[in-house]
N, C-alpha and C positions, 0 to 999 in steps of 0.2 A: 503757925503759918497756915493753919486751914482754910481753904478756903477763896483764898487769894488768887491762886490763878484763874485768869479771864477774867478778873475785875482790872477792865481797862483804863489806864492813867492819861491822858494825855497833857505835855510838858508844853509849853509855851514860853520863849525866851526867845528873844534877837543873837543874843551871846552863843556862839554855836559851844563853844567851852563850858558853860553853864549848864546849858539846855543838856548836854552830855553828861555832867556831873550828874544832875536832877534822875536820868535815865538810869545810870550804875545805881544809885541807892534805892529808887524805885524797884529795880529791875530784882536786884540782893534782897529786896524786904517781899520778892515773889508777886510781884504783880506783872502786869502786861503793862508797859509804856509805848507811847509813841510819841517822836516829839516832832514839833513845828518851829521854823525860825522867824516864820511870815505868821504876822496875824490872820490875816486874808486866808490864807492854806491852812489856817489853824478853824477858822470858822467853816471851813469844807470839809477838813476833818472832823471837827463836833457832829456836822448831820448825816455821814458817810459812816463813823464809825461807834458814834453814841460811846462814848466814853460815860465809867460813872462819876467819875473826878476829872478835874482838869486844874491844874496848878497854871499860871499866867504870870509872867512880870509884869510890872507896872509901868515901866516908863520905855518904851520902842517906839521906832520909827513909823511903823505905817498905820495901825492902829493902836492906840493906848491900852494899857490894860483893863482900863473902869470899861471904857467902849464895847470894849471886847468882851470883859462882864456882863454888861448891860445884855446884849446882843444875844451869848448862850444864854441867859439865864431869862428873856422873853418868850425866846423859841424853847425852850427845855428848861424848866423850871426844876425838875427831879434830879438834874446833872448838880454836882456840885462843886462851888469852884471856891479855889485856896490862892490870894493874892500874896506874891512876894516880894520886895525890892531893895534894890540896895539904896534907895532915897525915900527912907520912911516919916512917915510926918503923921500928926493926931489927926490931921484935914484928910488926906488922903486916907488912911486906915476907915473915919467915920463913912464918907463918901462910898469907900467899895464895901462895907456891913452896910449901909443903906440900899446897894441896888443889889446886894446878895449873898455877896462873898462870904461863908461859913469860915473863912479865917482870914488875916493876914497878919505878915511877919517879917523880918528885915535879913536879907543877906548882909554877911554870909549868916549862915548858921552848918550846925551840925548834921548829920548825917541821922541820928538817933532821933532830934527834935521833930528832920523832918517827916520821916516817918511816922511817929507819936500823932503830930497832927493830922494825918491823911486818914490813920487810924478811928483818931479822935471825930475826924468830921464823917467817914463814912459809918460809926457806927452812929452817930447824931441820925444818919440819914437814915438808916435803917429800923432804929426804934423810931419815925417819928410812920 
């Protein structure tokens, strides 16, 4: 676990039960999390606290997750973002790897996976 703290997560989920879940496993695998239930306050939080990852659902009320992709990864291309959803489709998966997404993947999932990935994509980021 070297290393991890102050490598800040930010969570992104409408589901405040989810978004809570995402935060314990985050939190236990030693990082800094914060999380948002508002797209809107989620994108305040991107330029306020420069997160190095940011996990997002995909499908919420006020803005979508690709949008919300789209939007960090214009303004901050070095942030990296990990899409999730419990409405996973091959359309949606290519769409969010087109405007950036370094993963996506489908709730639920495990606790162990999702860590692996956060893993997997911040050390992507670091060797590149």
């Amino acid at each position: 676990m070297m290393g991890r703290k102050g490598i800040k997560i930010l969570i992104l989920d409408d589901e405040p039960d989810m978004a809570e879940n995402v935060r314990r496993i985050v939190e236990a695998a030693g990082y800094d999390a914060l999380v948002e239930t508002d797209g809107f306050r989620a994108l305040d939080a991107v330029e306020q606290e420069r997160p190095a990852l940011v996990l997002t659902d995909l499908r919420m009320p006020d803005i979508d997750g690709l949008a919300f992709l789209e939007r960090v990864k214009s303004r901050h291309p070095e942030i990296v973002v990990i899409v999730f959803t419990g409405y996973a489709s091959a359309t949606a998966e290519v769409e969010a790897m087109k405007k950036g997404a370094s993963d996506y993947f489908s709730k639920p999932f495990r606790p162990d996976e999702l860590v692996l990935r956060v893993e997997k994509a911040l050390a992507r980021k670091a060797a590149s």
